[in-house]
C-alpha positions as CSV (number, residue, x, y, z in Angstrom):
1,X,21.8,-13.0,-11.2
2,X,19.1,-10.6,-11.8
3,X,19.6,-7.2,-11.1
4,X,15.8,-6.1,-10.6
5,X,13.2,-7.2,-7.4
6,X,11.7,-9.2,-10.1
7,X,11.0,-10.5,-13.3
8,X,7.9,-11.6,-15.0
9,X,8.2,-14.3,-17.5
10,X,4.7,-14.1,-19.7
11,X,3.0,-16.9,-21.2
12,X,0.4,-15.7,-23.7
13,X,-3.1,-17.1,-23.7
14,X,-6.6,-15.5,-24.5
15,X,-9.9,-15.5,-21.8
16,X,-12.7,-14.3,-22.7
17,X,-12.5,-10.7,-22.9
18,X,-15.8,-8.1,-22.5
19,X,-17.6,-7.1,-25.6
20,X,-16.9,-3.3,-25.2
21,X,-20.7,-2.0,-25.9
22,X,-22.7,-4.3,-24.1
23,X,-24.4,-3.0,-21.2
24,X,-24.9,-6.0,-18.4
25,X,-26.2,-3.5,-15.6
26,X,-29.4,-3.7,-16.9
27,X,-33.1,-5.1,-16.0
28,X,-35.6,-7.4,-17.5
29,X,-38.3,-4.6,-16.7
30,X,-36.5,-2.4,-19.9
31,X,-37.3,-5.6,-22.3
32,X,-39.9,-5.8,-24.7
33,X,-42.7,-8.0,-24.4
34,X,-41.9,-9.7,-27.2
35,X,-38.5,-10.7,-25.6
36,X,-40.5,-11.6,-22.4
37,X,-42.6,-14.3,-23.9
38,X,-42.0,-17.9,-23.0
39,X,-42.7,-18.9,-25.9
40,X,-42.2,-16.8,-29.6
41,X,-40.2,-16.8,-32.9
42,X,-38.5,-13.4,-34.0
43,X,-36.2,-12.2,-36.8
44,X,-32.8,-10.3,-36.6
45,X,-30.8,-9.4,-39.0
46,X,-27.2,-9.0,-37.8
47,X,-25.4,-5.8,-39.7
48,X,-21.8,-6.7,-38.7
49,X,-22.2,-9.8,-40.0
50,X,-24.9,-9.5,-42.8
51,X,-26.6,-12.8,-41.3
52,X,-30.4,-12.7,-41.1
53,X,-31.5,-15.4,-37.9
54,X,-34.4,-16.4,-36.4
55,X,-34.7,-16.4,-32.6
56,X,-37.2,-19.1,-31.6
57,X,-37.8,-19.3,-27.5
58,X,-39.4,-22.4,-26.2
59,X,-40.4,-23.7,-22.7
60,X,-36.8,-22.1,-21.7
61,X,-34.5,-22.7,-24.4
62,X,-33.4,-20.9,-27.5
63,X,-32.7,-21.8,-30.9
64,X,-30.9,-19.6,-33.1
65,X,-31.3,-20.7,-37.0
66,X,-30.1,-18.9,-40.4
67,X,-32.8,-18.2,-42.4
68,X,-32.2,-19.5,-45.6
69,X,-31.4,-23.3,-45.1
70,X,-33.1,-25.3,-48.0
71,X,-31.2,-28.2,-49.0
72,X,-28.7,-27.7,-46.1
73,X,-27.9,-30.3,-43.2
74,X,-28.6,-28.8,-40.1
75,X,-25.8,-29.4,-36.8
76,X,-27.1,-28.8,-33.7
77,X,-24.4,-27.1,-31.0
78,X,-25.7,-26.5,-27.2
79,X,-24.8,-24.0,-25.5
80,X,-24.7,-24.8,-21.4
81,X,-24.3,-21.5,-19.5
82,X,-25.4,-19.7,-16.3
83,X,-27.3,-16.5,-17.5
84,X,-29.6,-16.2,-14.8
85,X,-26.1,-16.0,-12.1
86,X,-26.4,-12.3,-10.5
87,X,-24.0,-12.5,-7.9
88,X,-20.8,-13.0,-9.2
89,X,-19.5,-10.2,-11.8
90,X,-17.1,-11.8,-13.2
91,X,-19.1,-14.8,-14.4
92,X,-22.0,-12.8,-15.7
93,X,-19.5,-10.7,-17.8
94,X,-17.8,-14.0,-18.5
95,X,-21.1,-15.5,-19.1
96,X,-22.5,-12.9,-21.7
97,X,-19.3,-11.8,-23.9
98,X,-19.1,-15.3,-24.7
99,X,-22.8,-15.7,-25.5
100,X,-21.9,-13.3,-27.9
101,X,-18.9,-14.5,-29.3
102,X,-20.7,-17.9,-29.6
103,X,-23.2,-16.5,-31.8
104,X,-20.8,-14.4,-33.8
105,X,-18.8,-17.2,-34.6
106,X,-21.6,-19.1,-35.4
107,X,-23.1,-16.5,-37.8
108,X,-19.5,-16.4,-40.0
109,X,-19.9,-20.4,-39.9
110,X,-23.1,-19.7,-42.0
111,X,-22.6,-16.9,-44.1
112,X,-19.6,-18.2,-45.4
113,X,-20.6,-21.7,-45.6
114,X,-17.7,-22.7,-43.7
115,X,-19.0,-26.3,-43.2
116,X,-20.5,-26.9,-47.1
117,X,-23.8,-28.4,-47.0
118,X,-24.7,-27.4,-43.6
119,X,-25.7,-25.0,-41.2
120,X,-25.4,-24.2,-37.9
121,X,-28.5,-24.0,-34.9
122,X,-27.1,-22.9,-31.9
123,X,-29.6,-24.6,-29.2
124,X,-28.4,-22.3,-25.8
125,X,-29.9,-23.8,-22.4
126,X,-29.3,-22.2,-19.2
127,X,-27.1,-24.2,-16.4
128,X,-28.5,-21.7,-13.4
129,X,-32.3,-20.9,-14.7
130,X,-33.6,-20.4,-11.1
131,X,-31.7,-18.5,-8.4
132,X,-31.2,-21.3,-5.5
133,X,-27.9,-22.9,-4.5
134,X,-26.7,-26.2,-2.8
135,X,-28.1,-29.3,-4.1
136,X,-30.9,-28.0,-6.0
137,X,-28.9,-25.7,-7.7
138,X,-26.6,-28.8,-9.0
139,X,-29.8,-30.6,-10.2
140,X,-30.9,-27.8,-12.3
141,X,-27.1,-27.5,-14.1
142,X,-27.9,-31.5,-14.8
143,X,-31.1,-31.4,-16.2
144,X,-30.0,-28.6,-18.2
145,X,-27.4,-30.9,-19.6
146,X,-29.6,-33.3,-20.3
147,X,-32.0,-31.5,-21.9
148,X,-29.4,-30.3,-24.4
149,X,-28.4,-33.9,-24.9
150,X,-32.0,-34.7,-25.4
151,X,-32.2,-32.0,-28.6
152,X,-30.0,-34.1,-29.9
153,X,-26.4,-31.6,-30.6
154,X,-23.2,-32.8,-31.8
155,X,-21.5,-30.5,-29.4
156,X,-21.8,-28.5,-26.1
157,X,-20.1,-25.2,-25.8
158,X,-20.0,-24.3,-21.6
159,X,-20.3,-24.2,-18.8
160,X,-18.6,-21.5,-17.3
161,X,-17.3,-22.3,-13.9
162,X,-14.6,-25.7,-13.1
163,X,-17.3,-27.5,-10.8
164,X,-20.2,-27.2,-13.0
165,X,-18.4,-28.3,-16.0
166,X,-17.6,-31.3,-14.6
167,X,-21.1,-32.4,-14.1
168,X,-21.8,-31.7,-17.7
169,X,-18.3,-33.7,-19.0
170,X,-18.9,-36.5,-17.7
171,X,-22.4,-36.6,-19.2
172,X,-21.2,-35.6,-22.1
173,X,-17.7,-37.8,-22.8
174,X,-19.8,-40.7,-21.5
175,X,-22.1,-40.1,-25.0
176,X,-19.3,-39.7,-27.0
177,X,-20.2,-36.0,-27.5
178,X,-17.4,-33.2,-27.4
179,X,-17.6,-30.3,-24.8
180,X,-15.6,-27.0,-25.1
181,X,-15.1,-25.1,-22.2
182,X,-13.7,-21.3,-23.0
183,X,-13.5,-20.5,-19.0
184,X,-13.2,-23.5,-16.6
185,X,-9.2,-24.3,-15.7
186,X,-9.4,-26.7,-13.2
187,X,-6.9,-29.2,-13.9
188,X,-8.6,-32.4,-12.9
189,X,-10.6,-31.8,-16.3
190,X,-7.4,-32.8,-18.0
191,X,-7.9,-35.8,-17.5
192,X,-8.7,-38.0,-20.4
193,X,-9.3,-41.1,-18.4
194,X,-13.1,-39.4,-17.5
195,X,-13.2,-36.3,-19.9
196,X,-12.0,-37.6,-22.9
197,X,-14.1,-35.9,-24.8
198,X,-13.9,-32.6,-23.0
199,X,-11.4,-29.9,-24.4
200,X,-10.9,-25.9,-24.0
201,X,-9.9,-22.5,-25.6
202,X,-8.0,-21.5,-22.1
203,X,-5.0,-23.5,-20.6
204,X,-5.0,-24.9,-16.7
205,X,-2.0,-23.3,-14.9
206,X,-0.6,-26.6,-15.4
207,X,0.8,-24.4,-18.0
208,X,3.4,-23.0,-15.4
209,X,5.4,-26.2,-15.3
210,X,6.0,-25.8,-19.3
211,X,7.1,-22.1,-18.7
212,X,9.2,-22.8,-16.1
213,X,11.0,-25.8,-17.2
214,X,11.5,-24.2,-20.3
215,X,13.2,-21.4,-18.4
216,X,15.5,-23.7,-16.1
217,X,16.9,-26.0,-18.9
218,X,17.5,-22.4,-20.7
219,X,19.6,-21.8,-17.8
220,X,21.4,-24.8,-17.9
221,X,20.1,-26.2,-14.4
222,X,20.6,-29.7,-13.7
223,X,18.5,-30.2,-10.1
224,X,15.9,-28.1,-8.4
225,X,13.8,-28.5,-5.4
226,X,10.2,-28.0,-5.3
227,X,8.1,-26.5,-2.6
228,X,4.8,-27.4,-3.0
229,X,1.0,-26.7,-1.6
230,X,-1.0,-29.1,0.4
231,X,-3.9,-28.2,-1.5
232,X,-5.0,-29.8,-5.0
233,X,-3.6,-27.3,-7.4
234,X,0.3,-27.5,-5.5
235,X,0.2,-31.5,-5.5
236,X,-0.9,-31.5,-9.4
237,X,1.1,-28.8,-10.3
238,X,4.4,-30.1,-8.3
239,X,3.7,-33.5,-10.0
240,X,3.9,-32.3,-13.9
241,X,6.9,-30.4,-12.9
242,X,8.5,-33.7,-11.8
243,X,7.2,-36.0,-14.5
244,X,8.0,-33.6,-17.2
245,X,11.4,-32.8,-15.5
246,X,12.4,-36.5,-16.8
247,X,11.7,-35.9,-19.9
248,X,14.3,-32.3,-19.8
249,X,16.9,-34.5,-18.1
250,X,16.5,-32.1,-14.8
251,X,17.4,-34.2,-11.2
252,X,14.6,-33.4,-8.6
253,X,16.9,-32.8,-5.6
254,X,14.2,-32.3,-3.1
255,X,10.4,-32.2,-2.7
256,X,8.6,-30.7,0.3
257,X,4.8,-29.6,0.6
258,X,4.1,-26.6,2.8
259,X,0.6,-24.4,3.5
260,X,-0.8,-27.9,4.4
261,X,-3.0,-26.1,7.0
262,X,-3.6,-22.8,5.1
263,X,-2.4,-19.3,6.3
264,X,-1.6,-20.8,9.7
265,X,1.0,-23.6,8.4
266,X,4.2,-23.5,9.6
267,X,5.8,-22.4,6.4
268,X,9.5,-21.9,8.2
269,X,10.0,-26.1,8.8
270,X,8.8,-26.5,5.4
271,X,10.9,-24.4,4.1
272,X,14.0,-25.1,6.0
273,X,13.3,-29.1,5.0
274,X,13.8,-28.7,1.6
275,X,17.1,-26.4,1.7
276,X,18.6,-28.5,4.1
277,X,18.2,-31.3,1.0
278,X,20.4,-29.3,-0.6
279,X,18.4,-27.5,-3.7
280,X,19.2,-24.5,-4.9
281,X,16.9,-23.7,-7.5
282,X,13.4,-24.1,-6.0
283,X,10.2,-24.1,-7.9
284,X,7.5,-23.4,-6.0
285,X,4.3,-25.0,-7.0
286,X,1.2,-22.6,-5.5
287,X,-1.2,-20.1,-6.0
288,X,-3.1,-17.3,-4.7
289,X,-1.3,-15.8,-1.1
290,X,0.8,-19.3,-0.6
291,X,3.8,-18.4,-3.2
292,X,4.1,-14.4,-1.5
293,X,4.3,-16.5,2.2
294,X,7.4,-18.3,1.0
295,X,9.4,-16.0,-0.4
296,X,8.8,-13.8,2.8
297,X,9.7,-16.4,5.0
298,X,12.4,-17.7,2.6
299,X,13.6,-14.0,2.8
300,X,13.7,-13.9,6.4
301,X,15.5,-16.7,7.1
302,X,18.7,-15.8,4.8
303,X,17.5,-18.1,1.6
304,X,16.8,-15.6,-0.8
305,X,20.7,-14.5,-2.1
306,X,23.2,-15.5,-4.7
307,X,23.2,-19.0,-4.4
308,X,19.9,-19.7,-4.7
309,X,17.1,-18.9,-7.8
310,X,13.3,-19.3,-6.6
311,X,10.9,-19.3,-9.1
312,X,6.9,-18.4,-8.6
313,X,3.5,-18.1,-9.8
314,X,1.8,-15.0,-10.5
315,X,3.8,-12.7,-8.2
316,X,4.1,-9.0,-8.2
317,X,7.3,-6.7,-7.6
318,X,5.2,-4.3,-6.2
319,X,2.8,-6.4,-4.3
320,X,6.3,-8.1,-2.7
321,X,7.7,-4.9,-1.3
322,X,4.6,-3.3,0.2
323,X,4.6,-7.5,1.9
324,X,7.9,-7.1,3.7
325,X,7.4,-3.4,4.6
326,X,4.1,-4.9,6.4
327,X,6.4,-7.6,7.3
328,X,8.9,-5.4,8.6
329,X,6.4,-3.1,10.6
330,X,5.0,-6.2,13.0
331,X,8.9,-6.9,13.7
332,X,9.3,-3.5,14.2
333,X,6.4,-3.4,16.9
334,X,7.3,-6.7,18.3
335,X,10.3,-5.5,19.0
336,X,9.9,-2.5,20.6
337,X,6.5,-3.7,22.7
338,X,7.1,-7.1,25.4
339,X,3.4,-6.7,25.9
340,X,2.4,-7.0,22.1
341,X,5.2,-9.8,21.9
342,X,2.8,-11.6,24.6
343,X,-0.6,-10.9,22.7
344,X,1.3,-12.2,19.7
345,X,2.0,-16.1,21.5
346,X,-1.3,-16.3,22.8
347,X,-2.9,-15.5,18.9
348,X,-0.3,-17.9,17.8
349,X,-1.2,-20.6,20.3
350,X,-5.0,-20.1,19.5
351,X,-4.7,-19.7,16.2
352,X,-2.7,-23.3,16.1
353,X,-5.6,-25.0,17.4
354,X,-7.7,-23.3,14.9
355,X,-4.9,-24.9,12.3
356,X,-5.1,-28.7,13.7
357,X,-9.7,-28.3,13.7
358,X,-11.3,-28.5,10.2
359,X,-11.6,-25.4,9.6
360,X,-8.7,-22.4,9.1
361,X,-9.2,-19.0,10.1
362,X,-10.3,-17.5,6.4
363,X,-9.2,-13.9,7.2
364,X,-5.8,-14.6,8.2
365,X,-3.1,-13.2,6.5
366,X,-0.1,-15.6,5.7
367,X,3.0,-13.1,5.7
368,X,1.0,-11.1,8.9
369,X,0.7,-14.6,10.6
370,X,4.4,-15.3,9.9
371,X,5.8,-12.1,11.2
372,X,3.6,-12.3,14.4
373,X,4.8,-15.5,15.1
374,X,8.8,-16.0,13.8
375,X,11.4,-15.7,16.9
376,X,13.7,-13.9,14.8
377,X,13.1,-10.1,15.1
378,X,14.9,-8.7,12.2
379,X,14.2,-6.7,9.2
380,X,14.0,-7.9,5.7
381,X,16.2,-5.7,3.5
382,X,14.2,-5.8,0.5
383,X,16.7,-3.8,-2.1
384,X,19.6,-6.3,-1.1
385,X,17.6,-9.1,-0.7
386,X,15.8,-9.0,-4.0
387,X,17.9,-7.7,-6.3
388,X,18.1,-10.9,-8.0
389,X,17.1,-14.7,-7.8
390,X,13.1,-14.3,-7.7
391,X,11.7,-15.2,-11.0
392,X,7.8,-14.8,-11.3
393,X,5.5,-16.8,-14.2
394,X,2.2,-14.9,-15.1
395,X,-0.1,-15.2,-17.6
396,X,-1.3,-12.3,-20.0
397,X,-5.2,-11.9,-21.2
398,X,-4.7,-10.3,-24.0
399,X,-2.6,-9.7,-27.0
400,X,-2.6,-6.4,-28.3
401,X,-0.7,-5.4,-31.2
402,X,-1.1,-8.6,-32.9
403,X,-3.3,-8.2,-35.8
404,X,-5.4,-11.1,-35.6
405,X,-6.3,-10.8,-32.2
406,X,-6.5,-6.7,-32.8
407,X,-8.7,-7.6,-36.0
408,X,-11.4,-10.1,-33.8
409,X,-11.8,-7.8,-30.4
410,X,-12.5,-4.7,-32.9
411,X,-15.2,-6.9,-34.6
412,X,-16.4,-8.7,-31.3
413,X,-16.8,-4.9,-29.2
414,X,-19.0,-3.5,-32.2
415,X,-21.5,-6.3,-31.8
416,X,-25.1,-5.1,-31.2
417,X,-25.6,-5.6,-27.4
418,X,-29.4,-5.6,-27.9
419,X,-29.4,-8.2,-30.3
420,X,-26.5,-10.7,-28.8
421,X,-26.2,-9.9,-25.4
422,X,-29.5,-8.7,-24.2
423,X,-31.8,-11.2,-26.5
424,X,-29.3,-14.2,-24.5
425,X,-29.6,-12.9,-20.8
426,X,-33.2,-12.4,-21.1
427,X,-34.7,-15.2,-22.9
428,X,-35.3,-17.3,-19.5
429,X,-37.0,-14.9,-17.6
């Protein structure tokens, strides 16, 4: 068994990482006019690169051509993403270190002739132009798509978030055109029956069923149990784990969904289901706060020991202890207040209700709900408890230390931000 709380098991894949010199806190007001134009042709040579480009903007799309193309065939390549999104950082820094990696790949394509006899144009259309939301919002991603269809490109690079790519995919497998997606996961893309001409740079966390099975027949585990999410990403996830657990010769002893109604489920009856079936290595198939929930309640009721392994997604030793010492602080007060103990049942029985309407209580926290309402009063003993058996699966961004990757994030983080960043964000206001 392990002798530490627990242990990571890394799968390596590369997201889009931010290009270390450009500035994204900036405003349109700072441009030049030149840049503000709707509609002008400019020159830029790019020094990293020595690749000399014009930048044509036109009634709100941009065209990015080498210079010297005489007795070339050009390929156009659309690029669909949302550089007029303010509100979320993560996809504006998302959205514009891969604008820039785009055209930095694009401009070794062309110096170096990579493709010999033609040349790149990098055609980049905006999926969010105007700042609305809701339905209006979605029609403006799909007339963007369309209008990139319309210039007539081989390929689309984009979008940028799950939902929105769809939209585009479809559009774009039903032409027969490929689509590469360097951010969106969702796992419903992998399927070639509608996006069979969709692809991606960064793996769905369908990915965790390869790690883990891996792990298991390593181990030389003939059955496990899997617990399993109500939600989309636990029922997909818990059903690659049991097709691909055919193929490793592993016996699915039991399979049990809990979290069915969010932080307010009744995680304990799930739980105790599926060990009464008999597994004793369980695999459990969730994300975000879900897989932290079970191994609490798992704790607390005596399943976490010897005889049992339980493997998760994405969980933290440090994160799990400061859980059960929050854990262990409700029991603590529940124990030693009868009044609090009668606060507790009437938050339970309301918040039940709010479990059973359509909509769960967003702010509630799963391993707080649990110890407010479990009838056991006792303390988790986390140094006993987890000194072995928990296995966690993460993913890592980035890999340091290995030259290639070393050798491309130096060459990406000494890009010009004016030039590829700025020039990008810009162009559609």
């Amino acid at each position: 068994m392990l002798q530490q709380p627990s242990f990571s098991v890394h799968h390596h894949h590369i997201t889009t990482p931010t290009v270390a010199n450009a500035d994204i806190n900036f405003s349109p007001n700072a441009l030049d006019n030149d840049i503000k134009n709707t509609n002008s042709v400019n020159t830029y040579h790019d020094t990293a690169n020595n690749f000399t480009f014009t930048l044509t903007r036109k009634n709100g799309t941009a065209y990015i051509s080498p210079v010297q193309t005489e007795g070339l065939t050009e390929l156009k390549i659309g690029v669909l993403l949302p550089f007029h999104q303010q509100d979320n950082n993560w996809t504006k820094t998302i959205t514009l270190s891969g604008a820039s990696a785009v055209r930095m790949a694009i401009a070794e394509i062309n110096t170096k002739q990579i493709i010999p006899g033609a040349y790149i144009t990098l055609i980049e259309q905006d999926s969010f132009p105007k700042d609305i939301e809701g339905q209006a919002a979605i029609s403006q991603a799909v007339y963007s798509a369309i209008s990139l269809i319309h210039e007539g490109v081989v390929a689309i690079i984009g979008d940028i978030s799950s939902s929105w790519t769809t939209l585009s995919a479809l559009m774009s497998t039903t032409l027969q055109i490929p689509q590469c997606s360097f951010s969106a996961v969702a796992t419903s893309l992998s399927d070639k029956s509608q996006y069979g001409y969709f692809f991606r740079t960064i793996p769905t966390d369908l990915i965790y069923a390869d790690a883990a099975l891996s792990f298991i027949v390593s181990q030389g585990w003939p059955t496990i149990g899997v617990l399993y999410s109500g939600d989309d990403f636990g029922k997909q996830l818990s059903t690659d784990v049991i097709m691909k657990a055919r193929a490793h010769n592993i016996i699915i002893k039991g399979y049990q969904s809990f979290y069915d109604h969010g932080p307010t489920s009744d995680i304990q009856s799930s739980i105790d289901t599926l060990m009464a079936t008999g597994a004793r290595v369980i695999f459990v198939a969730a994300a975000d706060d879900a897989p932290m929930a079970a191994l609490i309640v798992a704790a607390h009721s005596g399943y976490i020991n010897n005889d049992n392994v339980w493997l998760t997604i994405g969980i933290q030793s440090d994160s799990l202890q400061q859980n059960v010492i929050n854990f262990n602080n409700i029991i603590s007060t529940r124990a030693d207040s009868a009044e609090w103990t009668s606060q507790s049942s009437a938050s339970q029985s309301s918040a039940s209700q709010s479990s059973a309407s359509s909509s769960v209580l967003p702010n509630i926290d799963p391993v707080l709900y649990a110890a407010n309402t479990t009838r056991k009063l006792t303390h988790i003993e986390y140094n006993s408890t987890f000194s072995g058996g928990v296995f966690s699966f993460e993913s890592i961004m980035s890999l340091p230390g290995y030259p290639p990757f070393d050798q491309f994030l130096q060459r990406w983080s000494s890009l010009d931000p004016a030039m590829y960043v700025r020039s990008s964000f810009f162009f559609f206001f």
